[in-house]
N, C-alpha and C positions, 0 to 999 in steps of 0.2 A: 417452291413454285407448285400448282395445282396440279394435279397429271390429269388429265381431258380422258372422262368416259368415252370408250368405243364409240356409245351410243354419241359424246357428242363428234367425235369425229367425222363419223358415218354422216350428219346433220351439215358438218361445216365443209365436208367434199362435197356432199349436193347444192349448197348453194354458191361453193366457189366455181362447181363444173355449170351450175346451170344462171345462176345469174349472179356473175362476180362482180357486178357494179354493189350489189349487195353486200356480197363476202366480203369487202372492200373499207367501206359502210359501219360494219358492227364492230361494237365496244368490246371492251374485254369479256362483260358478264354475258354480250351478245353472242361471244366464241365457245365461252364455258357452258350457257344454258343447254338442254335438253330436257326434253319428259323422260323421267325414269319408267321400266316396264315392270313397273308395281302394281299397287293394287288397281288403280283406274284401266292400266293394260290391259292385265290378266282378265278386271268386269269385262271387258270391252272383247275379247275373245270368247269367254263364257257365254258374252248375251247371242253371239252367231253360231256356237257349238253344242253348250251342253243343253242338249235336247232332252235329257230326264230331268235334273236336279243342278239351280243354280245357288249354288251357298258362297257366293264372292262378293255380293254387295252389301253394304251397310245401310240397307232398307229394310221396312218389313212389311209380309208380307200374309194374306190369310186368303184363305178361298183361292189362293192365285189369284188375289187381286192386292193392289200397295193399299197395306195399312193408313187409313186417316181420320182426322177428327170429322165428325158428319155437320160440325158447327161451321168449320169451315167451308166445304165441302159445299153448304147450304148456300154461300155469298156466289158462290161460281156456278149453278145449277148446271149450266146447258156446256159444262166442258168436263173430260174425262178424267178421274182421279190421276190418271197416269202424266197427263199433260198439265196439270196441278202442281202434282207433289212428288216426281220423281225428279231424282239426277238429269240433268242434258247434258249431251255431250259437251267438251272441254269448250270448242271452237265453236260450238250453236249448234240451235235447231237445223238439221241438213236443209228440209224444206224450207225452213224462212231465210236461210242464207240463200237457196237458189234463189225464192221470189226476188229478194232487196239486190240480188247483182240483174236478174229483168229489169226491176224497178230503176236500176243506175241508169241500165242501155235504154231504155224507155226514155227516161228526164234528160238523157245526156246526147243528143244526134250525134256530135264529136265524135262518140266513143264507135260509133259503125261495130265496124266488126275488129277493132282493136284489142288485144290479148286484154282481161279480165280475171284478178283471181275470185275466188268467190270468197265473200264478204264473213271475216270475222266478226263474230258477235261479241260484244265487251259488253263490262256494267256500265252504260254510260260511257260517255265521250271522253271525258276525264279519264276514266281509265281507259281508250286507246290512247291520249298523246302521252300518258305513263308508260305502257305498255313500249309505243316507240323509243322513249327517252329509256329504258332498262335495255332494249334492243340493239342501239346506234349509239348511244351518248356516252364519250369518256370527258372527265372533266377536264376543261380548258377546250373543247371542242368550240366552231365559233356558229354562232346562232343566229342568223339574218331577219330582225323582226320590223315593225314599223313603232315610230315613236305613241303611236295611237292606237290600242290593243287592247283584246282581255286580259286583265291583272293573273288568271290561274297560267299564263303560259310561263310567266317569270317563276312562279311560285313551283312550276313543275320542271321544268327544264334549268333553269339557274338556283333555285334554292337547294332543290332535291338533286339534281344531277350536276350541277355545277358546271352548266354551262358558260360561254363567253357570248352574253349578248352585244349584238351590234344594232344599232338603230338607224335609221332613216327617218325624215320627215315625211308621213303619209301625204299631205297635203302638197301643191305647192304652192305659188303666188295665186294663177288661177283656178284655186280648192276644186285641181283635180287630182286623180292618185298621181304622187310624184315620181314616175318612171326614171327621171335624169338623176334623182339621190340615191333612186332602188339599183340602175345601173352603178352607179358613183360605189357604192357600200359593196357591191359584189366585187366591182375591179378592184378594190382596197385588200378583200378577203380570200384573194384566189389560195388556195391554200388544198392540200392532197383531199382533205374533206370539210363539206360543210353543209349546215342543216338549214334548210332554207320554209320559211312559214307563213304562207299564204291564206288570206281568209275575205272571201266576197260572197256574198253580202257581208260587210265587214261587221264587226262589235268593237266600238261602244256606236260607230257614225251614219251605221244603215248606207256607206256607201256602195255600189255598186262598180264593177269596172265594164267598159264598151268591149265590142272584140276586136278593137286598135288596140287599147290599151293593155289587153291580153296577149295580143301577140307581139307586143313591147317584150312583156315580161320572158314572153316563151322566147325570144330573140337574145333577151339579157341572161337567162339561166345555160340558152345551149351556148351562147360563146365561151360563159365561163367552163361549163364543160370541156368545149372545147380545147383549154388554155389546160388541161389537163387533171383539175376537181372532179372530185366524185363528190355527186351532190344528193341529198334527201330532200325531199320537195315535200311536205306536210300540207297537204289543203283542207281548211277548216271548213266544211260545207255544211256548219249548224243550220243557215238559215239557208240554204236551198230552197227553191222554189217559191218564197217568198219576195218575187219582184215585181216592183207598181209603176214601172215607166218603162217603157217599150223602146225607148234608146238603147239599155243597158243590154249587156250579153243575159241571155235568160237559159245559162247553163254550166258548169262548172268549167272554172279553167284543166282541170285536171284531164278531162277530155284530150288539150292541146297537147299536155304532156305525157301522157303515152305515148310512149315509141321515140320522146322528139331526140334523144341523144342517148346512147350504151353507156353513157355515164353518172344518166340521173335515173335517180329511182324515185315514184311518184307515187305516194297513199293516200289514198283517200278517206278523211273521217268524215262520219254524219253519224246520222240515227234516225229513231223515232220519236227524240227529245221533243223537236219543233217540230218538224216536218211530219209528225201523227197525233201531234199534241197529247205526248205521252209523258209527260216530264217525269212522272214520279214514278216510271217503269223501269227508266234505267236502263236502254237498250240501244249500244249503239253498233255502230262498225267500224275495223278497218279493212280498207279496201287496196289491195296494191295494184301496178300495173302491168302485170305479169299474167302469160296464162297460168289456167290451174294445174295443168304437168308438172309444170314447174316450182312448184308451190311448196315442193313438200319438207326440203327442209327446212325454208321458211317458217309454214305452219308448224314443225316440229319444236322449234325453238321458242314461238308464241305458245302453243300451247305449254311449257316448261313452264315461262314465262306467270301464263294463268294459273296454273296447277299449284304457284309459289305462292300467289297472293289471293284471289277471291276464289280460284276451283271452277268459276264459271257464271254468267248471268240466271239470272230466275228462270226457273221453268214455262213459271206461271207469265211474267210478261211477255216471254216471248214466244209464248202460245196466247196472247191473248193480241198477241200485233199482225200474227200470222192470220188469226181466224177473221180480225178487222179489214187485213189490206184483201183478201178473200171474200169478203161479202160485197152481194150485191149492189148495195149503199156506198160501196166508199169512197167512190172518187166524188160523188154526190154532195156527200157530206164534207167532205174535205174542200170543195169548190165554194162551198157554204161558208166553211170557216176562211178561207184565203180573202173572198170577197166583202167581210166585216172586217179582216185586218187591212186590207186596200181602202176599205172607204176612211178610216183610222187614220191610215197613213198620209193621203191624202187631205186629209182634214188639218191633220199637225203642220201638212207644210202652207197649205194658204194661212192657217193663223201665225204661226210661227214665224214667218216673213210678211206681215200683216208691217205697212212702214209707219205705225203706233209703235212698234217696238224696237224702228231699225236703230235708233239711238241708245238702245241699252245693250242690243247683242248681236251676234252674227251668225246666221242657220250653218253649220256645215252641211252641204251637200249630201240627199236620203234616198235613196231610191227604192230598197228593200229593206228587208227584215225588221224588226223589233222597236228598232229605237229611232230617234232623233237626238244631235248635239248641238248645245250652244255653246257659242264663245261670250262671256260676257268680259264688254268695253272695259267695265271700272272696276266691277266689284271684287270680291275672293264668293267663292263658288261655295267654300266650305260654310259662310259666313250666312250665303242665303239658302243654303239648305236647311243650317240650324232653325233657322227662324220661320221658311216656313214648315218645319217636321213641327216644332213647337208650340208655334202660336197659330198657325192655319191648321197642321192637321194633313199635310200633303208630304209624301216620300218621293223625294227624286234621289238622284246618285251625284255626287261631286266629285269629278275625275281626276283633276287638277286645281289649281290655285284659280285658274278663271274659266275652266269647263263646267256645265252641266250636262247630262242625260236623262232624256227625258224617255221612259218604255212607254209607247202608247199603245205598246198589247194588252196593255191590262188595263186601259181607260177606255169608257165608252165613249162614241164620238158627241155624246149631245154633254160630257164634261170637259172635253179637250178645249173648249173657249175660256173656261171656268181656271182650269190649269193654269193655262198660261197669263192667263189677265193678276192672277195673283203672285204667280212669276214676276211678273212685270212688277205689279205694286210694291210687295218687298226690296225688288233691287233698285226702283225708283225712294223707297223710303231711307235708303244707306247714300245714296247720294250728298 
């Protein structure tokens, strides 16, 4: 058996004294992690002490200023070598992690004055629900998903960590989210731990949920708490802020769940993937619901955690997300781009339920982010994607045996008629 560094013990007394719904929670390698006080430690004291000469980091340095190429240098004019091409810290940039937990409490009224830790920065979102599943997940753990999902949550929590997923019907008769299966799959699963994975605006179906239907959920997760589960609540909030109907809740569930039970503990993932339209930066977060006091062996075993696998996000984008969400322009221009994805979205759903097509398919209910889904009546989905990637010329996605998705983020809306008219044709020509 392993014998537990001091350092992790020190790590796993902090979070069993300060938040043991957590201590509770973590997997074996979640007990074992820590940051060693190596070389990243030792930088990390030198950069606040040694006032003459710093010889600890693996950078270089000339004039007292970091060493770089001026080619590069040249792409970035108006930002400083430093915020370029040095190290950041493990857990982000200090200031852009403050701004994006303002930016939480801003998008979030729920969150009031609700404990808040401040927002880890990851490479991407993908590596926060890794970073979780390294943290919590032992295998044979059970995993609360919907039958209607992003394919990387399987791939990350049941391939790589060896989860036990459980599914539910997203949908139900009346295609809205199915609260009575979501209860049904929880009271089946009451068990000492369980990971529970939420995501509205949803992916692949653009649905949204009301704040009935939210408080279903927040009513269904605290009884099983209460029934004695210790639960992980994972909220996917890729597509935050991306909602086009003014029924739906226009703010994260995770809001409800702070605070709502000692037994659950609630993360928040996003970023600046979608919500800066930053895809190729790679910048996300996780967010818990805890204050930051408390935080610290948590963030100690995250950072372990980072330090094992990537070392840390870019410098470079997340000094180039800090300098954006900081200029004067940006809600501006953000308002800009939300209001061309609303008229998109819009647009998909009057043609998309256009009743020329109600014979071939069935819209599943859209109300925000990225996509639309159809159900098609007869056909195989794989069958008409072949044909039209082949013979039209057009990329959709085929989720199932009679699903399509359709992203109309990346269509402009005077093509979206043009789409789906040839949608239609193909599946009318298989007839």
């Amino acid at each position: 058996m392993q014998v537990l560094s001091p350092l992790t013990t020190e790590l796993n007394e902090q979070i069993s004294e300060f938040v043991p719904s957590a201590y509770r929670l973590l997997s074996e390698l979640g007990k074992r992690v820590y940051l060693p006080k190596g070389i990243l430690s030792q930088s990390a004291e030198a950069n606040e002490k040694a006032s003459r000469f710093n010889a600890t980091r693996a950078v270089a340095y000339e004039d007292n200023r970091i060493m770089h190429l001026d080619v590069c240098r040249q792409l970035v004019p108006e930002l400083s070598p430093d915020s370029i091409f040095s190290y950041p810290p493990i857990l982000g940039n200090p200031e852009l992690r403050k701004l994006w937990q303002t930016h939480i409490r801003t998008e979030n009224p729920l969150l009031a004055d609700s404990p808040l830790s401040l927002p880890i920065v990851t490479c991407g979102m993908t590596h926060g629900f890794n970073l979780l599943a390294d943290m919590f997940v032992d295998i044979g753990d059970k995993l609360i998903l919907p039958d209607k999902t992003w394919g990387n949550y399987r791939h990350i929590f049941q391939t790589k960590a060896g989860t036990d997923i459980q599914t539910y019907p997203f949908f139900d008769s009346d295609k809205q989210f199915n609260i009575q299966a979501f209860n049904k799959t929880l009271s089946q699963n009451v068990t000492d731990k369980l990971l529970i994975l939420l995501n509205f605006p949803h992916n692949p179906t653009g649905y949204a949920i009301t704040r009935d239907e939210a408080q279903h959920i927040l009513n269904a997760i605290v009884e099983c708490a209460e029934n004695g589960c210790h639960i992980l609540v994972m909220v996917d909030d890729a597509y935050t802020g991306f909602w086009y109907d003014s029924e739906v809740m226009q703010e994260s569930i995770f809001g409800m769940l702070v605070d709502c039970h000692s037994n659950v503990v609630p993360v928040k993932i996003d970023g600046a993937t979608k919500e800066e339209y930053a895809w190729g930066l790679r910048v996300g977060f996780l967010t818990f619901g805890y204050a930051e006091e408390i935080m610290h062996g948590i963030e100690g075993k995250i950072s372990g955690l980072i330090r094992a696998n990537t070392s840390g996000t870019t410098q470079v984008s997340q000094t180039l997300i800090l300098e954006a969400m900081q200029s004067k322009d940006y809600a501006k221009q953000k308002q800009r781009n939300y209001e061309t994805l609303k008229a998109r979205a819009l647009k998909v759903k009057e043609v998309a339920t256009d009743r020329r097509y109600a014979d071939l398919w069935e819209v599943y209910p859209s109300h925000a982010g990225y996509f639309t889904c159809l159900s098609l009546k007869s056909r195989n989905a794989e069958t008409v994607r072949q044909i039209l990637l082949n013979e039209h010329g057009i990329g959709i996605i085929a989720l199932s045996e009679t699903e399509l998705r359709v992203a109309y983020s990346c269509l402009d809306a005077t093509n979206i008629e043009v789409v789906f008219r040839e949608i239609a044709q193909v599946v009318r020509s298989q007839l």
